[in-house]
N, C-alpha and C positions, 0 to 999 in steps of 0.2 A: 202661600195660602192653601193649595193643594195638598204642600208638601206634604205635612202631616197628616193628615187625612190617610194620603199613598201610605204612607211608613206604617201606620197604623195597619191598613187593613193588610198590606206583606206579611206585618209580624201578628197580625191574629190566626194568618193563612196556613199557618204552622200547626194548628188543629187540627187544619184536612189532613192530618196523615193520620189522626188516629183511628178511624177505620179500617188502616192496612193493619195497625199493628194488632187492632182485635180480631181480623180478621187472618191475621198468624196463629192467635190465641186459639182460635177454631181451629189450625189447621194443625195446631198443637193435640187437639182433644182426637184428631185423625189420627195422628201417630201412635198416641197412645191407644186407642183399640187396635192397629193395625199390630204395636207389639204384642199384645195382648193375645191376638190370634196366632200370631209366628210361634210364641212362647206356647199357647196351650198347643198348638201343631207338634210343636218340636217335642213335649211333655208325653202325648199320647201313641210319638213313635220312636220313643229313645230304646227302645226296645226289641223290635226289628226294623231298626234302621244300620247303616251303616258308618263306620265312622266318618268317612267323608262327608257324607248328611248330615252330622249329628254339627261338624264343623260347617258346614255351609249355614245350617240354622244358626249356629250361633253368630255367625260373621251377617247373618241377615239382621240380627239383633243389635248386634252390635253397630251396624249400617244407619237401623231407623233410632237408634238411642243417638248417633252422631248429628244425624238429620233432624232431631229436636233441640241438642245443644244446641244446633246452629239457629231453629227459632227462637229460643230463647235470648241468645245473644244479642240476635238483630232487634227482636222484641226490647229485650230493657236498655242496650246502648243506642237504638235508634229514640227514641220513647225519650231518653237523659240526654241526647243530645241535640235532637229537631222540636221537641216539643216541651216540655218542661220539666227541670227538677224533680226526682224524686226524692221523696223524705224517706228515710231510713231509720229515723229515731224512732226507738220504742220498739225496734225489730231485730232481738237477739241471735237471731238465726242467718239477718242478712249478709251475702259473701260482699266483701269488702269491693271487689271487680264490676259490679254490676252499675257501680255511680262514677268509675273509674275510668272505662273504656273511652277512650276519645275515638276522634275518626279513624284517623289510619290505625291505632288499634283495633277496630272492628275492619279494617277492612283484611290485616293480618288475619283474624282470628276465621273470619268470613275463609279465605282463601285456605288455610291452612285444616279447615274441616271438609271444605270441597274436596284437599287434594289426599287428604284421611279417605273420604267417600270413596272417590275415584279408585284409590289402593285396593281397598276394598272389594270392590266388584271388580279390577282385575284378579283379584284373590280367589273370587269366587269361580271365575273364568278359566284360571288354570287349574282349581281343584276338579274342573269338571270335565278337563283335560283327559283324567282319567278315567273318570264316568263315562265319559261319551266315546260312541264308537269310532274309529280313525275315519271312517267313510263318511260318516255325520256330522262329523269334527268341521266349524267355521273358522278356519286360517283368518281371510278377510278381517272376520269379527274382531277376535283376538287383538290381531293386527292394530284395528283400530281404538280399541281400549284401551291398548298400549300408546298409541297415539296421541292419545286425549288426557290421558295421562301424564303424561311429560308437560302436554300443552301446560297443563294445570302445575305441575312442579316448577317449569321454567317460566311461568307467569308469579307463580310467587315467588320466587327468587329476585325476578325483577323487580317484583313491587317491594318486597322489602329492601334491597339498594336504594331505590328511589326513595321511599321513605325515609332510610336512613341519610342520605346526599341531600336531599329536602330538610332534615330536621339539624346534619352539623351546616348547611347554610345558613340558616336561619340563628345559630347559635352564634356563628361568625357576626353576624350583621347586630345582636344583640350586644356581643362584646367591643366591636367595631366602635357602637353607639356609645356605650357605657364610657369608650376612652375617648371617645370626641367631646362628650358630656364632662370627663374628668379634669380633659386640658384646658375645659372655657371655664 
């Protein structure tokens, strides 16, 4: 007599998530001023700047264009997978990936733009290698970006083994079935 009632309101409870994802969508509308300003930055000193700058601007561009993929992703495969269906029809524009992603696809995809990011700002860190004076220069820093870095490479690596060890089990127990099914 309960039961339903419970079941019910679990699976209406899949709603409350849609304030995070709007609340991506805002944090979407942040990124885009923020490239906005990088970009007119970068625009009004390509011309006495130097090329190391001109390249850190751009790897800075390139950093928050990475950092909105990643909202977006999580925004429409979290959105298709925790909350409900997206329609697609009638949207000739729409990329085929966006009703596609299951979970550990996103969490791939998650991971693999973190450890894009992460690259990144260590990119940024040894371009400035040069910029910065030897006596001002933070080892330490360095050190630990390089750190956190790996963390981020040898955590996706793992997740994808495990993903992959997860999904040929999962395929074994499905053929496993199919021949137990076959012989009865």
């Amino acid at each position: 007599m309960l039961e339903r009632p419970i079941e019910k309101a679990i699976f209406l409870s899949r709603w409350m998530m849609v304030p995070f994802y709007l609340g991506l969508l805002v944090s979407l509308a942040v990124l885009v001023v923020t490239f906005m300003q990088e970009l007119w930055h970068l625009l009004t000193h390509v011309l006495d700047t130097s090329e190391a700058d001109i390249i850190l601007g751009i790897l800075a561009l390139i950093d928050l264009s990475l950092a909105a993929n990643l909202v977006l992703i999580v925004v429409f495969s979290g959105y298709e997978n925790f909350v409900s269906k997206i329609d697609a029809t009638g949207h000739p524009d729409w990329p085929d990936w966006m009703t596609k992603v299951d979970f550990p696809g996103l969490k791939q995809k998650l991971m693999a733009s973190i450890v894009a990011i992460s690259a990144i700002q260590l990119l940024k860190a040894f371009m400035h290698i040069d910029t910065t004076k030897a006596s001002s220069f933070n080892n330490d820093a360095l050190m630990w970006l390089v750190i956190v870095h790996m963390v981020f490479v040898v955590s996706g690596v793992i997740l994808a083994l495990t993903d992959r060890i997860s999904s040929a089990g999962h395929g074994d127990t499905d053929s496993k079935d199919k021949a137990d099914s076959a012989a009865h």
